[in-house]
C-alpha positions in Angstrom: 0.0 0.0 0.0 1.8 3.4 -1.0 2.5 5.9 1.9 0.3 9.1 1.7 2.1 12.3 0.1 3.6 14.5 2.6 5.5 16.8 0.5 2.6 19.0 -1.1 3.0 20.1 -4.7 5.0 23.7 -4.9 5.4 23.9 -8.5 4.4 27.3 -10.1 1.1 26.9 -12.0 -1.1 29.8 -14.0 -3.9 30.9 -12.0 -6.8 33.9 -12.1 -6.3 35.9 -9.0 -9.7 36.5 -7.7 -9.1 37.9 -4.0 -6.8 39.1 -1.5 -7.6 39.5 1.9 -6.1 39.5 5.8 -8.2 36.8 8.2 -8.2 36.6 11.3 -6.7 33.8 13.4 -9.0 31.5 15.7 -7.0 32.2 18.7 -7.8 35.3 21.0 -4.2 34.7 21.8 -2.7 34.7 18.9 -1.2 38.0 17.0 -1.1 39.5 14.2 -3.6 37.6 11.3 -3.1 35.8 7.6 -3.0 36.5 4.9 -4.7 34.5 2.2 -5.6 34.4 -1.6 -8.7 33.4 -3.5 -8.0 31.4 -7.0 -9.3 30.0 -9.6 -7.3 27.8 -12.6 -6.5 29.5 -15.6 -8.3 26.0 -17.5 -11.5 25.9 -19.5 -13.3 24.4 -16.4 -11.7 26.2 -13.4 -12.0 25.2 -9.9 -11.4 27.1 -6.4 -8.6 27.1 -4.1 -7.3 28.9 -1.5 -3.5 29.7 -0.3 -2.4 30.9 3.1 0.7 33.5 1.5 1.7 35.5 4.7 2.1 35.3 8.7 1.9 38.4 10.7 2.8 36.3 14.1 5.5 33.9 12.9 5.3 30.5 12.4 5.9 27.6 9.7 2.9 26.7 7.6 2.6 25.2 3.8 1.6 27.6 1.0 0.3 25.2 -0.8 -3.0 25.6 -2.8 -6.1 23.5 -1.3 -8.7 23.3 -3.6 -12.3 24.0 -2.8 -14.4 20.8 -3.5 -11.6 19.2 -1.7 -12.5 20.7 1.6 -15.6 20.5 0.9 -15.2 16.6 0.9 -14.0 16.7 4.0 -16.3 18.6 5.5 -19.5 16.9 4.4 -18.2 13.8 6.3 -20.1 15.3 9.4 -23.2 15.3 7.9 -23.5 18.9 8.9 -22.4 18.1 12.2 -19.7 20.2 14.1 -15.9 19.6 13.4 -12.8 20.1 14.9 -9.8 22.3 13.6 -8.3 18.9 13.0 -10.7 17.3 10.9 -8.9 20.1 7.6 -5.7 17.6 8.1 -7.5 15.5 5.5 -7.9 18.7 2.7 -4.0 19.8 3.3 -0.8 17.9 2.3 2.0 19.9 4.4 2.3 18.5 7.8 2.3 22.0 9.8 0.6 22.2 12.5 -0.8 25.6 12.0 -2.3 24.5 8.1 -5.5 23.3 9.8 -6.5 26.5 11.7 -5.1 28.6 8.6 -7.4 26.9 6.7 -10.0 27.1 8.9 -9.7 30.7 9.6 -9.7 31.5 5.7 -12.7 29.4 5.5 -14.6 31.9 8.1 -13.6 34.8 6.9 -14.8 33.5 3.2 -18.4 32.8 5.4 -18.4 29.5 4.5 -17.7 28.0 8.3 -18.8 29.8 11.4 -18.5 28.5 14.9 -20.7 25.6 16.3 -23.1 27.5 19.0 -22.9 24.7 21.3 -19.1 23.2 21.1 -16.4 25.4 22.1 -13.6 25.3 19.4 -15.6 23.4 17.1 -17.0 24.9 13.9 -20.0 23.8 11.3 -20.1 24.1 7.6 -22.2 27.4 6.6 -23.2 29.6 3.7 -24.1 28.4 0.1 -21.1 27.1 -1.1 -22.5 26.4 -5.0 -23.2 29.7 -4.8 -20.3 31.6 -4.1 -18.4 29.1 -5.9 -20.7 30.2 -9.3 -20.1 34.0 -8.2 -16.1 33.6 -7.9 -15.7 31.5 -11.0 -17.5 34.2 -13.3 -15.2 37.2 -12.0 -12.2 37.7 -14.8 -9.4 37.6 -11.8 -5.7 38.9 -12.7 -3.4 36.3 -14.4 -0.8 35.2 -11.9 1.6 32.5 -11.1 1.6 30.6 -7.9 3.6 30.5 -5.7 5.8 33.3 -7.6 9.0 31.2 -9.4 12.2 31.7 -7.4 15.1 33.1 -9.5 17.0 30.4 -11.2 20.3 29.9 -9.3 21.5 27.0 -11.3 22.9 29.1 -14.5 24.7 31.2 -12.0 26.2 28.8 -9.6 27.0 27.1 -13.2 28.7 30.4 -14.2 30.6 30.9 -10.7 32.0 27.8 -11.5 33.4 28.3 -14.7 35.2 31.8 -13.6 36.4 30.1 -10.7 37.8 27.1 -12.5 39.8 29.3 -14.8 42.0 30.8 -12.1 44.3 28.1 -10.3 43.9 27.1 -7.2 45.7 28.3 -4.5 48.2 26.0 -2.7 47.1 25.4 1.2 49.2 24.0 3.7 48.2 22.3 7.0 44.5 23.1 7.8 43.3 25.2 5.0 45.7 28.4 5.4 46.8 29.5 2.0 50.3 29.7 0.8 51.5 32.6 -0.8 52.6 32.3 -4.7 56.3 33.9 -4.8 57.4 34.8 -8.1 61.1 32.2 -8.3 63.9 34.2 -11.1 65.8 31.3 -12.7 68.9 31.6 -12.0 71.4 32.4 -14.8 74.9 30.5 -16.2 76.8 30.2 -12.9 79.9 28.9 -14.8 82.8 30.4 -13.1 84.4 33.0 -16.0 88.1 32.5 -16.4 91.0 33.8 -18.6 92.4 30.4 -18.9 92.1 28.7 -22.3 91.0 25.4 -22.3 91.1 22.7 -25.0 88.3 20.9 -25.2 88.3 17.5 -24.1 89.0 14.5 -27.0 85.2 13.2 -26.0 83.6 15.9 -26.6 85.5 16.5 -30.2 84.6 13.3 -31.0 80.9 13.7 -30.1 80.7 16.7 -31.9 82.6 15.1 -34.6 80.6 15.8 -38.1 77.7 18.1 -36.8 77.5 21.2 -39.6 77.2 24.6 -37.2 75.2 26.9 -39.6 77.3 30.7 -39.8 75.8 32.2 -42.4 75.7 31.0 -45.8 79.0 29.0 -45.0 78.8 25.9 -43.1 82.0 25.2 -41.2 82.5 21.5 -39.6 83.7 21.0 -36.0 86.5 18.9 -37.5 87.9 21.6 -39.5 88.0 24.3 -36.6 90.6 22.3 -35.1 92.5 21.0 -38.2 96.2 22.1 -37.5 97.5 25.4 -39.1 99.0 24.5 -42.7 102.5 25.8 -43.1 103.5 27.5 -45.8 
């Protein structure tokens, strides 16, 4: 049996932005409110969701889009019965615990909950919901993408790499500290210059023996440069 999803689906989609509004939070204790959007697909046969997007008090939720009819499911398991907070854990994917009481507190401010007059904390299903489901759909909304695309790090991490990869690497020594390059002169002929004249040894005559030593258009033989003086 597969497990249920419990990563919920944060890919950017095209959607008709019908509404956007601040609601309340459920608990007199808790500050600040939420804020929430109304949408509607950009498809020939639209549904409804609705996406918590901001939380004045702090606090992790999922901004996932719940769809409508999907709450709606939920809901009409009590048979028009009161429900707990709890009971939206079966509309939302993300795990947070505040995505229930979001929901729910969208849901009130929408009018389609209110509280149940004779359970404390508990809430019942209210208003038409064909009806304002019909009135949403026909309003043109404002194109939009949700949730908004994040900019694309991977060409520029890509490109990082590429400038850094063409400058070499700089030596490091024991843990991490870098070495400083030093520029090293080579070091010139260190042949001791005397004014002694020597004669080449026989070897290297003999190794040298037949190699041509271009000087200009005349090419003089190793051989010849130390042929004895002829006398006249």
């Amino acid at each position: 049996m597969p497990k249920p999803k419990t990563s919920p689906d944060l890919t950017p989609k095209p959607y008709r932005l019908l509404k956007t509004d601040l609601a309340a939070k459920l608990s007199a204790r808790s500050s600040g409110g939420i804020t929430y959007v109304l949408l509607a697909d950009a498809t020939d046969a639209p549904e409804l969701h609705i996406a918590v997007t901001a939380n004045e008090g702090g606090g992790l939720w999922s901004k996932e889009v719940v769809r409508l009819d999907t709450i709606e499911t939920v809901l009409d398991a009590y048979a028009g019965q009161p429900f707990p907070t709890k009971a939206l854990r079966g509309a939302v994917v993300g795990r947070s615990s505040n995505n229930p009481p979001f929901c729910l507190a969208v849901l009130k401010d929408l009018g389609l909950v209110a509280p149940a007059p004779e359970k404390a904390h508990q809430h019942v299903k209210a208003g038409d919901w064909q009806a304002f489901r019909t009135e949403w759909l026909s309003k043109p909304g404002e194109p939009v993408i949700y949730p908004e695309p994040k900019a694309d790090g991977g060409h520029v991490a890509e490109a990082a790499n590429i400038v850094t990869s063409a400058e070499p690497a700089p030596e490091q020594t024991g843990k991490g500290k870098k070495r400083k390059k030093v520029a090293v002169e080579l070091p010139t002929d260190t042949t001791p210059v005397t004014n002694d004249v020597t004669t080449p040894e026989l070897t290297d005559i003999q190794d040298a023996e037949g190699a041509q030593i271009p000087d200009g258009d005349v090419l003089l033989s190793v051989e010849a440069e130390h042929a004895p003086p002829v006398h006249a």
